[in-house]
mmJSON file of the N, C-alpha and C atoms, coordinates in Angstrom:
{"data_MODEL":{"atom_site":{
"group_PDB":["ATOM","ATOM","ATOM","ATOM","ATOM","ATOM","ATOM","ATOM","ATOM","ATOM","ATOM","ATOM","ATOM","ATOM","ATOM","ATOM","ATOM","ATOM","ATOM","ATOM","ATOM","ATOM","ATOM","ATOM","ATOM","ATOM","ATOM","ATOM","ATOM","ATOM","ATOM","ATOM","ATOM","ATOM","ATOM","ATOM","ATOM","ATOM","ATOM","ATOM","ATOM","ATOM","ATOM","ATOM","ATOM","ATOM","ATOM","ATOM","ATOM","ATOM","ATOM","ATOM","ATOM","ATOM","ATOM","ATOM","ATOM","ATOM","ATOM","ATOM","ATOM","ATOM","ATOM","ATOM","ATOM","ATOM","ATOM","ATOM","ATOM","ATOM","ATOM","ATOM","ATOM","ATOM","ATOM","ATOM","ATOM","ATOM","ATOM","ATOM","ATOM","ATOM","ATOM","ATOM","ATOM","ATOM","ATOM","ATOM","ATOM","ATOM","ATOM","ATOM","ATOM","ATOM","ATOM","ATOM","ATOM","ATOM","ATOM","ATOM","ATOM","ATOM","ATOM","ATOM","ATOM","ATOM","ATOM","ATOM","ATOM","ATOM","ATOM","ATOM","ATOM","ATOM","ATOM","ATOM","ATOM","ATOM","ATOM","ATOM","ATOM","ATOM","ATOM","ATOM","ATOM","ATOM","ATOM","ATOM","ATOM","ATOM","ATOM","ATOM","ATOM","ATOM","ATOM","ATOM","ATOM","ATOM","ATOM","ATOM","ATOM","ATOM","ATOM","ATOM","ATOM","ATOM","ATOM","ATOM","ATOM","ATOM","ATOM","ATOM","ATOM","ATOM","ATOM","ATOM","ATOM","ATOM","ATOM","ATOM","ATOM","ATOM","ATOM","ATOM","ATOM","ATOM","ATOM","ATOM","ATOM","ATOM","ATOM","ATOM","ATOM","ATOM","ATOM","ATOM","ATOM","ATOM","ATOM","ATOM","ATOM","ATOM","ATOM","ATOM","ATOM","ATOM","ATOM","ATOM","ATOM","ATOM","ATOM","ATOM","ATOM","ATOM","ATOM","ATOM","ATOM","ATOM","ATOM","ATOM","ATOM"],
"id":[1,2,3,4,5,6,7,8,9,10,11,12,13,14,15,16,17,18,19,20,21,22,23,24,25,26,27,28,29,30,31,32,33,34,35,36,37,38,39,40,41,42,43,44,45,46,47,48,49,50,51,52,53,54,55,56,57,58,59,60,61,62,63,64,65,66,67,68,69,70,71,72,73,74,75,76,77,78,79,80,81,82,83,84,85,86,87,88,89,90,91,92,93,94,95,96,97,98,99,100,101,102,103,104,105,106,107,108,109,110,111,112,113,114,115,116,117,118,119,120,121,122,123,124,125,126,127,128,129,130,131,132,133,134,135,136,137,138,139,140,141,142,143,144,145,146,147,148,149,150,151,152,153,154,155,156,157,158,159,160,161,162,163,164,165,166,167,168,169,170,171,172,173,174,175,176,177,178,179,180,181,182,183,184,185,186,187,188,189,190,191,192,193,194,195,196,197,198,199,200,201],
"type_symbol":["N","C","C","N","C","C","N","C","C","N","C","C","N","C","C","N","C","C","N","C","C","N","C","C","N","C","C","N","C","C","N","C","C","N","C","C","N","C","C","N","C","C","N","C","C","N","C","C","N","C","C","N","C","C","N","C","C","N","C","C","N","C","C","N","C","C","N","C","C","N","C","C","N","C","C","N","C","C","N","C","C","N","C","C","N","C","C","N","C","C","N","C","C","N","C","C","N","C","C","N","C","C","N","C","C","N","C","C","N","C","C","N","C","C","N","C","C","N","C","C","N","C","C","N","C","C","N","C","C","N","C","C","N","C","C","N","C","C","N","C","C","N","C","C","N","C","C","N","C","C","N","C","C","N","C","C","N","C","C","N","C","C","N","C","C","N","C","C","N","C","C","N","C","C","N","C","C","N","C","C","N","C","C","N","C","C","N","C","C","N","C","C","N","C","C","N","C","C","N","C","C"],
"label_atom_id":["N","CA","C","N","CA","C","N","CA","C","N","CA","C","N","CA","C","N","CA","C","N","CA","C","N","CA","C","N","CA","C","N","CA","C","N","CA","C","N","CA","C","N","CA","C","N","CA","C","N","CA","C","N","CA","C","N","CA","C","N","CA","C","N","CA","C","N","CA","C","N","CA","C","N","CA","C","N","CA","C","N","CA","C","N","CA","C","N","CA","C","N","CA","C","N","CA","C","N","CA","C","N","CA","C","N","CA","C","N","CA","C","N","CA","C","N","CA","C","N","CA","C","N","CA","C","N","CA","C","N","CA","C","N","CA","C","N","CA","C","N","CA","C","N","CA","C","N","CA","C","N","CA","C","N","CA","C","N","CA","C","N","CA","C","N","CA","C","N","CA","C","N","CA","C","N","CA","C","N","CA","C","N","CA","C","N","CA","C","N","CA","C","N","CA","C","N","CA","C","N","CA","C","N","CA","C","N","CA","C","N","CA","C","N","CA","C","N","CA","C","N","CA","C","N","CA","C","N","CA","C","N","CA","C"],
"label_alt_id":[null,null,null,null,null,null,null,null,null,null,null,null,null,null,null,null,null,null,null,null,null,null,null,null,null,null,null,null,null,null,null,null,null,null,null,null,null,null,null,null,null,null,null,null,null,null,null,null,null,null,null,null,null,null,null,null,null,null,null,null,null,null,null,null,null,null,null,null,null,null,null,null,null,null,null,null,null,null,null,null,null,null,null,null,null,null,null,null,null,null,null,null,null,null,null,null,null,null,null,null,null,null,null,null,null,null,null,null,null,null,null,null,null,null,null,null,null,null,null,null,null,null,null,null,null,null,null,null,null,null,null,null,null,null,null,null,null,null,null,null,null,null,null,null,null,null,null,null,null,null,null,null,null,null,null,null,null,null,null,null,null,null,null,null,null,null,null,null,null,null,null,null,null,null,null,null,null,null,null,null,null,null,null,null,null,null,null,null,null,null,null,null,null,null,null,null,null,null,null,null,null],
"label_comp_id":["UNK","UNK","UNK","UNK","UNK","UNK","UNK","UNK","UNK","UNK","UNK","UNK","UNK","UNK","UNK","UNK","UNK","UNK","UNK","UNK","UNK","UNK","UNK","UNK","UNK","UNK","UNK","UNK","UNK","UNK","UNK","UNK","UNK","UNK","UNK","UNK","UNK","UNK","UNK","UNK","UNK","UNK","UNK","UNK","UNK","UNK","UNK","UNK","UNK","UNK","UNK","UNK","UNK","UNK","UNK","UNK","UNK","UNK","UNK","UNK","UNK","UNK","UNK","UNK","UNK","UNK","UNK","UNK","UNK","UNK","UNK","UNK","UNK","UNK","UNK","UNK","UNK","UNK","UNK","UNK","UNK","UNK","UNK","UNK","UNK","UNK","UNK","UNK","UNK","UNK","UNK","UNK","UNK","UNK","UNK","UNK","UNK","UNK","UNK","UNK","UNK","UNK","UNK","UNK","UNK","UNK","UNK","UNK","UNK","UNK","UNK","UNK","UNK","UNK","UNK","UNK","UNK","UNK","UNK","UNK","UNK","UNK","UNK","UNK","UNK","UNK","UNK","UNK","UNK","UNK","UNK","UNK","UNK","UNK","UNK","UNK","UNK","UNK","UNK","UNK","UNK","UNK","UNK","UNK","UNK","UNK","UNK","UNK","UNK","UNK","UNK","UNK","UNK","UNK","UNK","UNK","UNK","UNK","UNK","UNK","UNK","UNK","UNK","UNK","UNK","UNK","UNK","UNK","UNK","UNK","UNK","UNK","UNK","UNK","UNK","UNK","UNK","UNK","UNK","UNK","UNK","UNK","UNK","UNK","UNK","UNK","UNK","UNK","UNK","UNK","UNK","UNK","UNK","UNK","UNK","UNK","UNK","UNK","UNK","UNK","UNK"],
"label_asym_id":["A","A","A","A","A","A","A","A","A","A","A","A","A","A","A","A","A","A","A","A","A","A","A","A","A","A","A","A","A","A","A","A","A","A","A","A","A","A","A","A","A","A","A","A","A","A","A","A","A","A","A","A","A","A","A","A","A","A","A","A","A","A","A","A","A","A","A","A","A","A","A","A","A","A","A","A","A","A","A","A","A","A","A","A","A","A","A","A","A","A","A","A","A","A","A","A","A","A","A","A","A","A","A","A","A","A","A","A","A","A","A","A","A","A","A","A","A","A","A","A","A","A","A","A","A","A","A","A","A","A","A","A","A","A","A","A","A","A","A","A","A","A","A","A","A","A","A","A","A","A","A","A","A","A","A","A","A","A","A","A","A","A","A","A","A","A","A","A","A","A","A","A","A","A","A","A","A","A","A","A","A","A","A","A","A","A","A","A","A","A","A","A","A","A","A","A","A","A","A","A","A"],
"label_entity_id":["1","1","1","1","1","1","1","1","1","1","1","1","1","1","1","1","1","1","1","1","1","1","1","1","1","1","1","1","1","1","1","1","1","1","1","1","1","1","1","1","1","1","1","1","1","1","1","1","1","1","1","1","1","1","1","1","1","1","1","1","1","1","1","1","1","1","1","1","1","1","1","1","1","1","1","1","1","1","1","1","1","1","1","1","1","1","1","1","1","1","1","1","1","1","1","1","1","1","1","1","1","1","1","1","1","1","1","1","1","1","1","1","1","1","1","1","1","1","1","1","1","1","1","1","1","1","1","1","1","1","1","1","1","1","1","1","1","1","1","1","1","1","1","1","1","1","1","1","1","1","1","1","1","1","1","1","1","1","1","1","1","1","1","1","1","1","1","1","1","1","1","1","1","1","1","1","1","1","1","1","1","1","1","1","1","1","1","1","1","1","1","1","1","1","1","1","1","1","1","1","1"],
"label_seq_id":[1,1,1,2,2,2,3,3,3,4,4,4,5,5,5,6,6,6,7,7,7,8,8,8,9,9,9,10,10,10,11,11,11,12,12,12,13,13,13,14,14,14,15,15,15,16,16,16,17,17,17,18,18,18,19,19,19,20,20,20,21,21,21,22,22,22,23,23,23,24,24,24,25,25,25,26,26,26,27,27,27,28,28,28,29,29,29,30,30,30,31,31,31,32,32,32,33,33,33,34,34,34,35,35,35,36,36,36,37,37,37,38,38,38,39,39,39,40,40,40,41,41,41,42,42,42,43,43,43,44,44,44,45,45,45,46,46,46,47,47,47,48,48,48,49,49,49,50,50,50,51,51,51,52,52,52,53,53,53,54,54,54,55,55,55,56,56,56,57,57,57,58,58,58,59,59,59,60,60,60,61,61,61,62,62,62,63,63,63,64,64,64,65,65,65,66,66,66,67,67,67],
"pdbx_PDB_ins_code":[null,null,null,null,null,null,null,null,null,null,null,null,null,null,null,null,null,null,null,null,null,null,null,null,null,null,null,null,null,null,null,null,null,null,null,null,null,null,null,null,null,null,null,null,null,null,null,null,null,null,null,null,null,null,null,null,null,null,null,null,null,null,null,null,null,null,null,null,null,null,null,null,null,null,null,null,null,null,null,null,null,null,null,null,null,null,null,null,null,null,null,null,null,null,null,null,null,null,null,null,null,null,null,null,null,null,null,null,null,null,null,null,null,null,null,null,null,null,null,null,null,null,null,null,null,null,null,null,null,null,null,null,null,null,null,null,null,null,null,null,null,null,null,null,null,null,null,null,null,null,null,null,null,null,null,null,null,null,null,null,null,null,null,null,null,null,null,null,null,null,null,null,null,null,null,null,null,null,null,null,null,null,null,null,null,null,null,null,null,null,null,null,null,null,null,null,null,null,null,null,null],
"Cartn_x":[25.636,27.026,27.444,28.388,28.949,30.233,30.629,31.915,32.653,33.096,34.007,34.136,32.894,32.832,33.275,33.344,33.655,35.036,35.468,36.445,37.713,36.871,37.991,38.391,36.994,37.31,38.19,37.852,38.867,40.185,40.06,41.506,41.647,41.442,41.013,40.848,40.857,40.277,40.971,42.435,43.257,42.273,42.862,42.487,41.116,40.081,38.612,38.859,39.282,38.852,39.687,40.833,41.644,40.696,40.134,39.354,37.917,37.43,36.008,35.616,37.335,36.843,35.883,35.37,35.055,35.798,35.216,36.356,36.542,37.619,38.158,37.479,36.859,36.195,34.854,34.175,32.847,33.638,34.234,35.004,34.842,35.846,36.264,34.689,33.65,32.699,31.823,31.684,30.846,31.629,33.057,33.435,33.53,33.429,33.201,31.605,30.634,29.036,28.659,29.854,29.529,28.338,28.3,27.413,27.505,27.237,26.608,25.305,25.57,23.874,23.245,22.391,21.933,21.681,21.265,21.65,23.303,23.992,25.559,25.533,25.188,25.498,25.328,23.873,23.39,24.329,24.834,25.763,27.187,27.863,28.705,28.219,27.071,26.674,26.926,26.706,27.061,28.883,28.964,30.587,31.385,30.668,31.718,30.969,29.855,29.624,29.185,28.387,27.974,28.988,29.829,31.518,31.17,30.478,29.828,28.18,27.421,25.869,25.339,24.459,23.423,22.22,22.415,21.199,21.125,19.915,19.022,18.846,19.125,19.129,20.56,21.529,22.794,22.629,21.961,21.469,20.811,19.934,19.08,18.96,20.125,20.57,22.014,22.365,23.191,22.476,21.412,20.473,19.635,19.324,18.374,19.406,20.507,21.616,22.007,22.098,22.771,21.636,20.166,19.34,19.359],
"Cartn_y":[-18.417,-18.582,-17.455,-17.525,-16.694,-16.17,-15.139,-14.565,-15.472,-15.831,-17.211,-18.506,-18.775,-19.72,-18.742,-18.108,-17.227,-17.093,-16.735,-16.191,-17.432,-18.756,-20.034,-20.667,-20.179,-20.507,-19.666,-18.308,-17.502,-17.174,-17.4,-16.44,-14.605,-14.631,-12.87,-12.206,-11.047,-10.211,-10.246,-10.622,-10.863,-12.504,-13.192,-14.165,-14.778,-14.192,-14.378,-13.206,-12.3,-11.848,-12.496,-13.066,-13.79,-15.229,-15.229,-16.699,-16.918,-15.089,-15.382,-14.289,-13.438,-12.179,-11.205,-10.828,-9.798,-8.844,-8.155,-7.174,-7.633,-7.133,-7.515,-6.774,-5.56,-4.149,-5.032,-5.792,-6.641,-7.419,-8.239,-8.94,-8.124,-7.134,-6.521,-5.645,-5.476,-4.494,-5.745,-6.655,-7.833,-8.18,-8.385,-8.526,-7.041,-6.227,-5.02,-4.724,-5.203,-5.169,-6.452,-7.428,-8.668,-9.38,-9.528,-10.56,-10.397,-11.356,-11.214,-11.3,-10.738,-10.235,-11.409,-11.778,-13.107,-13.223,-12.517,-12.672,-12.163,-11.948,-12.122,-13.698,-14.158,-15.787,-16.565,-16.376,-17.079,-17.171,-16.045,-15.883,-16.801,-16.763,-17.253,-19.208,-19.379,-20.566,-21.359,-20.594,-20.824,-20.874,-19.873,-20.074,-21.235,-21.474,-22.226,-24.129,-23.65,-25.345,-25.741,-25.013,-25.163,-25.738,-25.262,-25.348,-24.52,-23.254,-22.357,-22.554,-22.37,-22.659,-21.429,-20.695,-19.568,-19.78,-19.47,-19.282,-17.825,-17.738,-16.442,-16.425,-17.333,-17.338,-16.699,-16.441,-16.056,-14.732,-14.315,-12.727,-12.084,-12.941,-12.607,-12.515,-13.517,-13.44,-12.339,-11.975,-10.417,-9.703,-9.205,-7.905,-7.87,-9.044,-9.207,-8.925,-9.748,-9.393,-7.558,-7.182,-5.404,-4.38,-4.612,-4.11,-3.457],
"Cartn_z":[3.379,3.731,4.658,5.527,6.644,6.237,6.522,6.334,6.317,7.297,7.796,6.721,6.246,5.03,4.171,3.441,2.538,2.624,3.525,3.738,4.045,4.577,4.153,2.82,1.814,0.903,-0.127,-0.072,-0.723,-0.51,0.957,1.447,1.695,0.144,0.82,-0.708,-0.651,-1.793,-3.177,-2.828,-4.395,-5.014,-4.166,-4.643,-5.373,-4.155,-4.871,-6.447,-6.708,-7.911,-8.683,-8.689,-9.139,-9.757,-9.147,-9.222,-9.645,-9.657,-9.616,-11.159,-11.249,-12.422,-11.744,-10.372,-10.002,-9.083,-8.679,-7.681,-6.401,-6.036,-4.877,-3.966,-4.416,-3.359,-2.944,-3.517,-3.46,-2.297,-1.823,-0.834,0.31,0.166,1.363,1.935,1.074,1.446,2.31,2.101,2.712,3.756,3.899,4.826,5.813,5.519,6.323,7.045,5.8,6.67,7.58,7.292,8.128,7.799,6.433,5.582,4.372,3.219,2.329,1.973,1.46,0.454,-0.386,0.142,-0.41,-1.816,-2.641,-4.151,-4.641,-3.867,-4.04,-3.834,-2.327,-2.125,-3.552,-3.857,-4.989,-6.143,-6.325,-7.356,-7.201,-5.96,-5.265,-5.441,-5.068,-4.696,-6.243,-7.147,-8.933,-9.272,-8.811,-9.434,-8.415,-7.518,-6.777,-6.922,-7.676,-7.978,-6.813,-5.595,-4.558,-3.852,-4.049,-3.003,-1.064,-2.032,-1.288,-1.292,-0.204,-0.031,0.127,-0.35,-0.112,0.665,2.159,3.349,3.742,3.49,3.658,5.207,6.241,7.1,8.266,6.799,7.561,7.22,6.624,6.022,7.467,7.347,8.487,9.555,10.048,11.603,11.727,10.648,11.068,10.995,10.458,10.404,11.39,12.032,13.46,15.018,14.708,15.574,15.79,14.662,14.225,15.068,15.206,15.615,16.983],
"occupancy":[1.0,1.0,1.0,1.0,1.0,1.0,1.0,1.0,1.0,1.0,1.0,1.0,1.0,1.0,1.0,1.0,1.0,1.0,1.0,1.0,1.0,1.0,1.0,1.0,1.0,1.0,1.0,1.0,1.0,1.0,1.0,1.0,1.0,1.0,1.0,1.0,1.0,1.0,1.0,1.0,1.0,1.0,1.0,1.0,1.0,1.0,1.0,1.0,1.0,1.0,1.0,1.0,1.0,1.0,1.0,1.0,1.0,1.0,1.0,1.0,1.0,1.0,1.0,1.0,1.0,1.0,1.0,1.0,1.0,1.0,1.0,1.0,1.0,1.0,1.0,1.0,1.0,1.0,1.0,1.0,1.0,1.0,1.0,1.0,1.0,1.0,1.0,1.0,1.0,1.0,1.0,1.0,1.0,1.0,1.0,1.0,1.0,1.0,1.0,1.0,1.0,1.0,1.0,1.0,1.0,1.0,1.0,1.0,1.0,1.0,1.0,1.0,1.0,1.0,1.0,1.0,1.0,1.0,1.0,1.0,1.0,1.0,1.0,1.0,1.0,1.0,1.0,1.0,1.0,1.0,1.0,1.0,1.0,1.0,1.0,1.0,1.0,1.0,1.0,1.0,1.0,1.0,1.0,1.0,1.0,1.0,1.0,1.0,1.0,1.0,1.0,1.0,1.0,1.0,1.0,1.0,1.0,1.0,1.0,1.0,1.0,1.0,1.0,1.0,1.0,1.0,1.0,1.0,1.0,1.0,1.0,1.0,1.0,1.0,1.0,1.0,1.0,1.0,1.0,1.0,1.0,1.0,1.0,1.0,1.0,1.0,1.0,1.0,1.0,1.0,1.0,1.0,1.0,1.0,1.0,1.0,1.0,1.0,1.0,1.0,1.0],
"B_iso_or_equiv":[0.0,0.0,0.0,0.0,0.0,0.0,0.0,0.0,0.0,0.0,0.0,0.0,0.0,0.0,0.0,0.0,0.0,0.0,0.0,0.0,0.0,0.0,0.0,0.0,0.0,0.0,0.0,0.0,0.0,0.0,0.0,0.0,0.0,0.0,0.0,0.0,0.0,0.0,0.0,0.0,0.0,0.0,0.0,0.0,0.0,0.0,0.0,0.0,0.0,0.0,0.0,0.0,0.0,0.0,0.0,0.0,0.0,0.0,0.0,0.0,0.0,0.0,0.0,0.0,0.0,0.0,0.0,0.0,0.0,0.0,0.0,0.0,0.0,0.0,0.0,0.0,0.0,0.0,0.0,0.0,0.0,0.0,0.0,0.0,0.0,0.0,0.0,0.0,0.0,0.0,0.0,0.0,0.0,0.0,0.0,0.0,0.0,0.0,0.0,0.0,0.0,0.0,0.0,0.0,0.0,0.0,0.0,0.0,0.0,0.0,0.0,0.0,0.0,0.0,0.0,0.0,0.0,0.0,0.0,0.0,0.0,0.0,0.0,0.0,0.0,0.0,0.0,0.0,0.0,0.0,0.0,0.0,0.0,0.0,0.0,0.0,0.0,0.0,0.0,0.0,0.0,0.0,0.0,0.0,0.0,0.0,0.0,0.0,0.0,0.0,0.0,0.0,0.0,0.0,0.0,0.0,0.0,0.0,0.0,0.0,0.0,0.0,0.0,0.0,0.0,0.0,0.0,0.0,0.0,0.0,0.0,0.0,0.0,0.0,0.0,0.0,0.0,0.0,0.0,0.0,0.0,0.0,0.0,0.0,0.0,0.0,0.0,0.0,0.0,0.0,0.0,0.0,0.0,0.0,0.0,0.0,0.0,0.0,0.0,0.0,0.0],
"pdbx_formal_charge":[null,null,null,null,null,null,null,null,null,null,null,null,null,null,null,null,null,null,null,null,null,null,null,null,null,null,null,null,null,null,null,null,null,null,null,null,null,null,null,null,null,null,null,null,null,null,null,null,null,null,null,null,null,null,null,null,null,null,null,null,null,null,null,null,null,null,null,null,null,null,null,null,null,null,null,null,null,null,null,null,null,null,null,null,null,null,null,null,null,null,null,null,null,null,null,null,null,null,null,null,null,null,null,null,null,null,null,null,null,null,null,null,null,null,null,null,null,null,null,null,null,null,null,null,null,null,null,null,null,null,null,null,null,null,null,null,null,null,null,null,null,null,null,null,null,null,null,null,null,null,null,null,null,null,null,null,null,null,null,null,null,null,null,null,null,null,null,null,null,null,null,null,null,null,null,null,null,null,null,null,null,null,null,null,null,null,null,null,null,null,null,null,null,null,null,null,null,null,null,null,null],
"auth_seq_id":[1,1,1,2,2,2,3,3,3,4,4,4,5,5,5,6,6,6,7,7,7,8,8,8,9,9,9,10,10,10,11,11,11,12,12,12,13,13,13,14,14,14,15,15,15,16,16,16,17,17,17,18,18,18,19,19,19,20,20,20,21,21,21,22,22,22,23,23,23,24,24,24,25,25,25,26,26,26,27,27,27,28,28,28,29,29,29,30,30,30,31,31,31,32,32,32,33,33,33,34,34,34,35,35,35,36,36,36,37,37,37,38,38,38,39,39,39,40,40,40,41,41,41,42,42,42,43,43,43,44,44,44,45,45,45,46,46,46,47,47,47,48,48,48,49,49,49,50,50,50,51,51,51,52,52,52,53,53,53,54,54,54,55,55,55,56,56,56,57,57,57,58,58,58,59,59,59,60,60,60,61,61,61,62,62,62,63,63,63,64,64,64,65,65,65,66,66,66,67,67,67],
"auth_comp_id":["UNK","UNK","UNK","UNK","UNK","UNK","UNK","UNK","UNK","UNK","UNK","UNK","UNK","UNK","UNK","UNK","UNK","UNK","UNK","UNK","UNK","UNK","UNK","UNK","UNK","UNK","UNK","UNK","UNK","UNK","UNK","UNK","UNK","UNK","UNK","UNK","UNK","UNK","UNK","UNK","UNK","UNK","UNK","UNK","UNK","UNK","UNK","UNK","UNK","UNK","UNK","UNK","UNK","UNK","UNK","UNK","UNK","UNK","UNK","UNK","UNK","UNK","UNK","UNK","UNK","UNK","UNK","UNK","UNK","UNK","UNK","UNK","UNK","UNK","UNK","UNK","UNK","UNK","UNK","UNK","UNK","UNK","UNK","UNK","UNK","UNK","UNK","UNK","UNK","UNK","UNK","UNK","UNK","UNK","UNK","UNK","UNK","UNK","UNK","UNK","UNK","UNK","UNK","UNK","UNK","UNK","UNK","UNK","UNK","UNK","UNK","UNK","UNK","UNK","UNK","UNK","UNK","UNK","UNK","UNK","UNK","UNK","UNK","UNK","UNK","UNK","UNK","UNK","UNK","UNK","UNK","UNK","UNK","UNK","UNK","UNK","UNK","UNK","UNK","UNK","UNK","UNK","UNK","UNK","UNK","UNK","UNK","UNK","UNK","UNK","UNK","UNK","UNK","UNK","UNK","UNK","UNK","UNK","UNK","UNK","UNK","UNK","UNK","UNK","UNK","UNK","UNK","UNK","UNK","UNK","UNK","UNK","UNK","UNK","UNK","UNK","UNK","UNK","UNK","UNK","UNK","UNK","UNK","UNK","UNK","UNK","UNK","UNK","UNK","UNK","UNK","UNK","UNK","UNK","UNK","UNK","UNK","UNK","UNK","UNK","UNK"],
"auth_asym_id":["A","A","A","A","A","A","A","A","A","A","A","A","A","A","A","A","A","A","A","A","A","A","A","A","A","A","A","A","A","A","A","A","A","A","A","A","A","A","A","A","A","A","A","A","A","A","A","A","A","A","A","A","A","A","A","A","A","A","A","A","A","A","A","A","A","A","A","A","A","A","A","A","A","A","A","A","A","A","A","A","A","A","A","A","A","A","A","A","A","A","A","A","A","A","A","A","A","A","A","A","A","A","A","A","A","A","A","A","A","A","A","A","A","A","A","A","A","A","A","A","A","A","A","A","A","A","A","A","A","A","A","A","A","A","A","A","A","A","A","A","A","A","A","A","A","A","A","A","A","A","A","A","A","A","A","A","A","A","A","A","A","A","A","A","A","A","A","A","A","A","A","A","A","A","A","A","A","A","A","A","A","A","A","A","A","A","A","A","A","A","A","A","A","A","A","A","A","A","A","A","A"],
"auth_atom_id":["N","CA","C","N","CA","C","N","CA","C","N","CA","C","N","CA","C","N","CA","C","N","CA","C","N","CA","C","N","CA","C","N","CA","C","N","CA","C","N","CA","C","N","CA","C","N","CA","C","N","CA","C","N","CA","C","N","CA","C","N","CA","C","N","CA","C","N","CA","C","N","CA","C","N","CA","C","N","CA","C","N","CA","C","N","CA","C","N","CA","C","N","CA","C","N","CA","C","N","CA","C","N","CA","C","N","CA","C","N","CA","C","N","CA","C","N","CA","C","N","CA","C","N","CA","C","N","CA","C","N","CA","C","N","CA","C","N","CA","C","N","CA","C","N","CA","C","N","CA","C","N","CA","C","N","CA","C","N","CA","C","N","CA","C","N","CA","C","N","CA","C","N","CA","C","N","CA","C","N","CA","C","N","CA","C","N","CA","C","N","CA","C","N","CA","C","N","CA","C","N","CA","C","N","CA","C","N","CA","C","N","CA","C","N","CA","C","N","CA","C","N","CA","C","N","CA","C","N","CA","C","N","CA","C"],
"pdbx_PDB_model_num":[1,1,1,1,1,1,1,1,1,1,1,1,1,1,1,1,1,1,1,1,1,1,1,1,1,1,1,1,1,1,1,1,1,1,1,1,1,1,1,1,1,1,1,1,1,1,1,1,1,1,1,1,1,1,1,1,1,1,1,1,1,1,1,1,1,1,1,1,1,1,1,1,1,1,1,1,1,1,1,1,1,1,1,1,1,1,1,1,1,1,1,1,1,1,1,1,1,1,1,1,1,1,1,1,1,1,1,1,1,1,1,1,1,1,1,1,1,1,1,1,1,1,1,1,1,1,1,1,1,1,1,1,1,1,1,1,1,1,1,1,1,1,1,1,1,1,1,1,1,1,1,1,1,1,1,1,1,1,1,1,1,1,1,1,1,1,1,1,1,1,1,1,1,1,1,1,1,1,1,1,1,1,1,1,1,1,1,1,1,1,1,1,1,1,1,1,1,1,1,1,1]
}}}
């Protein structure tokens, strides 16, 4: 999943912990490195009932891009 997906589905940092029972600082830190962390996705890909999708490929094309 991409920031952008993430970030349509939550709205923003109140809300995802509002919704998910974790911190809001986990939000804003992924949206600050410009990805998530693919066993965050995974986790994400669970609470949201695959609302949200986990690709290791969106991991990977910011860390290849950042280089």
């Amino acid at each position: 999943m991409t920031i952008e997906e993430f970030k349509a589905y939550y709205g923003n940092g109140y809300q995802f912990s509002r919704r998910t029972g974790l911190g809001a600082t986990s939000f804003h830190s992924w949206v600050a490195r410009g990805y998530i962390p693919i066993a965050s996705q995974v986790r994400l890909e669970k609470i949201t009932d695959g609302g949200l999708r986990a690709r290791f490929e969106d991991v990977l094309n910011v860390e290849l891009d950042g280089d």
